[in-house]
N, C-alpha and C positions, 0 to 999 in steps of 0.2 A: 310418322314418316317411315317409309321403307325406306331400309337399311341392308349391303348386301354383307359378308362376310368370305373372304378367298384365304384366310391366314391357314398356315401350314399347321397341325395339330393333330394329336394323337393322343390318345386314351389308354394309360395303362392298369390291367386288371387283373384281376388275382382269381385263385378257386375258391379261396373264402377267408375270413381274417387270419393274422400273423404269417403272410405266404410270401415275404419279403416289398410288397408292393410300395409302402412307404423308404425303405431303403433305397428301393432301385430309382424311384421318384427324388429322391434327395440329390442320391449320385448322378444321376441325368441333367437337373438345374444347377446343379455346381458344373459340372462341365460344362454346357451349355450358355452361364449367364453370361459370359464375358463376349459369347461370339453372337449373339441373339438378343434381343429384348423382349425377353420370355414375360407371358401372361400366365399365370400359374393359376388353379383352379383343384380344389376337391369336391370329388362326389358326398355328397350326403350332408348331415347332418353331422359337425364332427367341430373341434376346436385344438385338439393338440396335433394332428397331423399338419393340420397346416401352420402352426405356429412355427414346426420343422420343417417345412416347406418355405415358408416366410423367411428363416433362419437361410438358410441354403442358396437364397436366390435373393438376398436382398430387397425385395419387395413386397407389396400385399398379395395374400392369396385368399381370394375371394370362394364361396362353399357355391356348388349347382344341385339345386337338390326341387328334383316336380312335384316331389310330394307339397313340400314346405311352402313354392315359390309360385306354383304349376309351373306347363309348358313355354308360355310364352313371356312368362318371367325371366326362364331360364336363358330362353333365347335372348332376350333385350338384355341381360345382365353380360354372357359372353360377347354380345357384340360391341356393346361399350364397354366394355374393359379389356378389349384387345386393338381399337381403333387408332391405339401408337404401338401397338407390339407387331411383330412378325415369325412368332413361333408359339404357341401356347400346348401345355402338357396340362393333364388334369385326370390325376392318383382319381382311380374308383375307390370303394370300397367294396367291403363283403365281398362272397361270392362273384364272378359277373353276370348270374344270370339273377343271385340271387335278390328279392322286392318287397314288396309289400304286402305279397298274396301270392298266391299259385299260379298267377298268369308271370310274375314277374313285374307287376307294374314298380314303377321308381327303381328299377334297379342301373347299376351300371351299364349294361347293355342296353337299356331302354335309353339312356344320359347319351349314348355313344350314337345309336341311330338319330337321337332328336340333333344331335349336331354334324351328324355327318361325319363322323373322325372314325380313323383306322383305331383299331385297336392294337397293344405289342401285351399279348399276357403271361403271365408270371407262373411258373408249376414248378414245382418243390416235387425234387426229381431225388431227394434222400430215399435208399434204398429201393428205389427203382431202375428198370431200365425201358422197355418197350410199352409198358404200362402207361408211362409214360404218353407214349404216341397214340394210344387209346383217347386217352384223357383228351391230345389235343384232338381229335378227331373227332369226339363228343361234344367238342365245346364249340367246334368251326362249322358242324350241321345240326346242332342244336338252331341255331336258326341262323339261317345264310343270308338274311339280312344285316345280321353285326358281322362286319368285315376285318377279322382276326389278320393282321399282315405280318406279325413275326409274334417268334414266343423266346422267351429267355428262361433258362432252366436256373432253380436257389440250389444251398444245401448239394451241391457237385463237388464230388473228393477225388475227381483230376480231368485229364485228359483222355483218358478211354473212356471213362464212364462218359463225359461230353460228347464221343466221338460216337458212339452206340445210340444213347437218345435221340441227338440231332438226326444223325441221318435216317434212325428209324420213322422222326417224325414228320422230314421232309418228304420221304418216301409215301408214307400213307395219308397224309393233308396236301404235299405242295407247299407246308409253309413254313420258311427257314428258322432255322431259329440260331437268332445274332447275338447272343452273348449267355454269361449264366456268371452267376455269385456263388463264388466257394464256399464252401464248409465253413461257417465263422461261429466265434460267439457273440451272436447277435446282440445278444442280452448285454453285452456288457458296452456294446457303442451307442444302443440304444437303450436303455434299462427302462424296464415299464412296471406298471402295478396294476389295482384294481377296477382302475377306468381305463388301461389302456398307457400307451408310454407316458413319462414321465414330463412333466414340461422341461424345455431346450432352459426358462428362467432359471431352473430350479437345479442345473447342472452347470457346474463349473467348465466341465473341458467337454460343453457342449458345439463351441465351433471345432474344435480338434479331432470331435467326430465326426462332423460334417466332412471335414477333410479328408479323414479316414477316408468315409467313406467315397468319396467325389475319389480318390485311388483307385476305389475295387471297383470300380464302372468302368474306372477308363482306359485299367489292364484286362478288364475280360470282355467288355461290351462294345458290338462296334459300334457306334457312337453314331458313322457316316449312315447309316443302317438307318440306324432311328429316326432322324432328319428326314431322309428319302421316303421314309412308313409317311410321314407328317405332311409331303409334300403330296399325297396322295389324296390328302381329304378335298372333299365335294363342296362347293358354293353354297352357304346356306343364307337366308334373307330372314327378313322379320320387319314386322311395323316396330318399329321403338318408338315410345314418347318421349321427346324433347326432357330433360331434365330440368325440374324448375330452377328457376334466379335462387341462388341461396339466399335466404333474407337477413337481414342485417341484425348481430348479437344483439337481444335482447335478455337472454339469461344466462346464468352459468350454472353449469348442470357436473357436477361432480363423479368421476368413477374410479374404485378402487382398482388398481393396475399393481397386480405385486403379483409374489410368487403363492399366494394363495387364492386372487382371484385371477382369473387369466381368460375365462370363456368370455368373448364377444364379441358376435359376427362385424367384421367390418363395415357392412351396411346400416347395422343399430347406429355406430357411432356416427356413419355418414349423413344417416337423415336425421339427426337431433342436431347436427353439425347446419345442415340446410333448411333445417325447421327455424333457426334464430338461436342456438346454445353455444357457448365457448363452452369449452369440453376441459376440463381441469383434473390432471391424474394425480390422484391422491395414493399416499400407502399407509394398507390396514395397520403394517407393523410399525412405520416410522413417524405417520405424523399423529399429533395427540388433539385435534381437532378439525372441522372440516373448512375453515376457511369460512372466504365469502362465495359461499354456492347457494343459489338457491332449488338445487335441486340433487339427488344422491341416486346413483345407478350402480347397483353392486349386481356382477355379475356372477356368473359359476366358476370353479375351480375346486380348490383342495384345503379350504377350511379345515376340516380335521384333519389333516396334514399336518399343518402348524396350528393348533390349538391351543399352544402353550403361548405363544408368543400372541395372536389375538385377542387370550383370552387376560393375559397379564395388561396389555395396554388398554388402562381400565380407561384412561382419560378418554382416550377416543368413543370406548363405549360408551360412556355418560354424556358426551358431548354429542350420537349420533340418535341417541334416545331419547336427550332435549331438544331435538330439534323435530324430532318426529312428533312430539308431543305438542309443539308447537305449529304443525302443521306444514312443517316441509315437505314436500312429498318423496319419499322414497321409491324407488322400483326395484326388486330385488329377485333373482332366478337361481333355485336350487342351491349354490352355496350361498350367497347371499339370502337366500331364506334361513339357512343355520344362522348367519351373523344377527339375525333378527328376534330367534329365541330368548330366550331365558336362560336356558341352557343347555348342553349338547355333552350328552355321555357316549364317551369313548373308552373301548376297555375295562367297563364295568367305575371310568371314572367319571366325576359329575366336572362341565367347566362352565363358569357364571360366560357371559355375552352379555347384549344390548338388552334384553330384555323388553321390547318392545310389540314381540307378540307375545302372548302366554302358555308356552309352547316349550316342554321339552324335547328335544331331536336325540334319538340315537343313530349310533353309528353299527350296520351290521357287518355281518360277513358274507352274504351275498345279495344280489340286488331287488331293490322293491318297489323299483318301476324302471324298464327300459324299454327305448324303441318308440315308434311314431304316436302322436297323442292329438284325442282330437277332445274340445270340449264348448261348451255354449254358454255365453253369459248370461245369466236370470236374475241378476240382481243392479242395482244402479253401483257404480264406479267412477274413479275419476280420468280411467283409460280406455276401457271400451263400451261400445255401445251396447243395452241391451239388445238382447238375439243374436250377436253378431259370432261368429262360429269358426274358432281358431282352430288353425292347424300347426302342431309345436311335437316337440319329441323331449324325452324326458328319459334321465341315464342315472340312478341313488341311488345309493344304497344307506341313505338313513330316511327315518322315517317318524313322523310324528307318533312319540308315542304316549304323552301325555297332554293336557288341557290344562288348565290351573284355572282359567276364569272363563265358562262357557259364556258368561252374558257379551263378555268382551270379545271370543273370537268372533268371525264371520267372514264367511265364502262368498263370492260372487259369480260361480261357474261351475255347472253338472258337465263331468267326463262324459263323453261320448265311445272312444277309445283309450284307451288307456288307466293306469293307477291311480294317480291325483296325488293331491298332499294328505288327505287325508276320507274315509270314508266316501272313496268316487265324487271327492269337492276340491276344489279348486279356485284359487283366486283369493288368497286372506287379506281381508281390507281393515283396516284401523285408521281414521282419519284421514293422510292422504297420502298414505302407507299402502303397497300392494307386493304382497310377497306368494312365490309359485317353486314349483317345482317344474314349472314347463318352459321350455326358450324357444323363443320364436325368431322370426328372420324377419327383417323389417321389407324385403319384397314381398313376405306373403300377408302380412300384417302392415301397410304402410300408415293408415292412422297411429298406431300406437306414439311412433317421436311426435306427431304433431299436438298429441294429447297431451304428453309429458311436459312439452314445454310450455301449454297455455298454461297448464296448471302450476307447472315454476313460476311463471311470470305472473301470474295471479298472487301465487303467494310471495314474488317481490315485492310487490303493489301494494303490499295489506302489512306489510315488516313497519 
């Protein structure tokens, strides 16, 4: 069915990671939610931005990313999920020109033409002045197809230094620029680590930063500005297909939801939710077995984070090891792949786990696989098809570094692009156990929830 789209919307984009783009996105939707029923959106491949986005606005923020989903995924996703909103914002990442390759494919600017929406970008004007208006001048005929309509300067230490930029950059673009972010310590309203900020669960006076910050937007930013950028985006259409009847629960499919698992695109839980699962949130730390699920989806997060507290609630791990052994089937991605070792050294120490693969993990100090990942199934499974050629991105830094029972592992997937878990393999299967290091988007992979829950319900049937 064509579908048209006229909602008001704008894209904000950065010159390449840490350039305040997440902050200014934050402070934008807390101003904003009250007067809008904002559709929130992040570019790429990502889980903790928008979990502070999610935080900020009150509702879901769904990820656009054409590598993962393609094009006309992306489109059918934006236009149903704005068809009760009237304003939608959607944080780039990286660079904005920056992609996949040399041409730019999948980057934000590429996110930005496919939907038609102005851009407002973000430049970190610390100890610059005119240089400044260089920069925007490189980024607005870099290609005069992404239509740049304001810019906001970060890291500004007053009113003169604002009053220099701006007008040097109106002057040489044409294009104003409506607000800017003082000199803060970012770090400290936002605090991050080695994947990136910290989750919002994992922080106490993580709405008090929100507020914070929803303050410093809406003393320096014109706000009416932004709206008006938004109100300038072009009608875009698309075929959408009808979403199927969700079918009536037939299994119950278990996911860890705490402050050490937290990666999981909204869409995974939505189509296992319309495939037939009651979705039951379980926690790694507090509960000491899984219920009645017949089925376990442990997602990514920060496992070695709290490794003490996982590693001490033995009950659950012998409870989540008996059942795999009995043929529950588990799904598990990158941290949930640790939870499924044997055990996982951190800082030169050893922590016991489930022990359900035979598989040591460390934990490094820099990463040993990041970025888009492509790989092919060659072996039988109980979630995808042979040949069938997924596209996933993968962000660790631990890495298999022992075996303990070669007869017992085995992979179901040769890397294409990307690291893998182990030795360019991918996909460790154990009974009807499947653990990865790669996450995928159930747009660009829509079998996968349908596979998961025959095989729950299968194995309710045979209990």
């Amino acid at each position: 069915m064509l579908r048209y789209s006229d909602i008001p919307r704008v894209v904000i984009a950065g010159l390449g990671g840490d350039s305040g783009k997440t902050l200014l996105t934050i402070g934008l939707i807390a101003n904003l939610k009250d007067l809008f029923n904002i559709a929130i959106f992040k570019k790429g491949p990502d889980y903790i931005d928008p979990s502070w986005l999610t935080l900020a606005g009150n509702r879901t923020t769904y990820n656009l990313d054409t590598f993962l989903m393609g094009k006309r995924k992306v489109l059918e996703s934006f236009i149903s999920n704005t068809k009760n909103s009237n304003l939608s914002i959607i944080e780039g990442n990286r660079g904005l020109y920056d992609g996949f390759d040399e041409k730019g494919s999948h980057s934000t600017a590429e996110l930005a033409k496919l939907l038609k929406a102005p851009v407002i970008l973000i430049i970190n004007a610390s100890k610059v002045t005119r240089t400044a208006a260089a920069i925007a001048y490189g980024c607005k005929f870099f290609d005069k197809k992404v239509e740049i309509k304001g810019i906001i300067l970060n890291n500004v230490y007053g009113k003169r230094h604002f009053n220099i930029i701006s007008k040097t950059i109106l002057q040489y673009t044409g294009i104003p620029v409506i607000g800017f972010i003082p000199k803060i310590a970012e770090k400290d309203i936002l605090p991050s680590r080695h994947l990136g900020l910290v989750t919002p669960d994992e922080i106490e006076y993580a709405k008090k930063s929100v507020n914070q910050i929803k303050n410093i937007i809406k003393e320096n930013v014109d706000i009416e500005s932004v709206i008006q950028i938004a109100k300038k985006s072009k009608i875009i259409k698309a075929n959408i297909k009808e979403k199927n009847i969700k079918k009536p629960i037939k299994v119950r499919i278990g996911i860890f939801k705490d402050k050490s698992f937290s990666f999981y695109y909204p869409e995974n839980i939505e189509f296992l939710s319309n495939e037939g699962a009651e979705i039951v949130e379980l926690s790694s730390f507090k509960d000491n077995n899984l219920k009645d699920v017949d089925g376990l989806y442990i997602g990514g997060g920060f496992p070695e984070t709290h490794i003490h507290e996982l590693s001490n609630n033995k009950e659950l791990l012998y409870n989540v090891k008996a059942k795999a052994e009995d043929g529950m089937p588990i799904y598990a991605e990158c941290g949930g792949l640790i939870y499924l070792a044997k055990e996982l050294e951190v800082d030169n120490k050893l922590y016991n786990l489930s022990n359900i693969l035979p598989i040591k993990i460390k934990m490094n100090k820099i990463p040993q696989g990041h970025g888009y990942a492509i790989s092919k199934v060659d072996k039988r499974n109980n979630f995808f098809k042979i040949n069938s050629i997924l596209k996933a991105h993968e962000f660790h830094y631990t890495n298999i570094e022992n075996i303990y029972d070669n007869e017992s592992f085995d992979t179901c997937m040769e890397m294409i692009k990307g690291e893998g878990a182990y030795q360019k393999r991918e996909g460790i299967i154990y009974k009807n156990v499947f653990g990865t290091y790669l996450h995928i988007h159930s747009q660009g992979v829509p079998l996968w929830a349908k596979s998961f829950v025959k095989v729950a319900f299968n194995y309710k049937n045979r209990k």
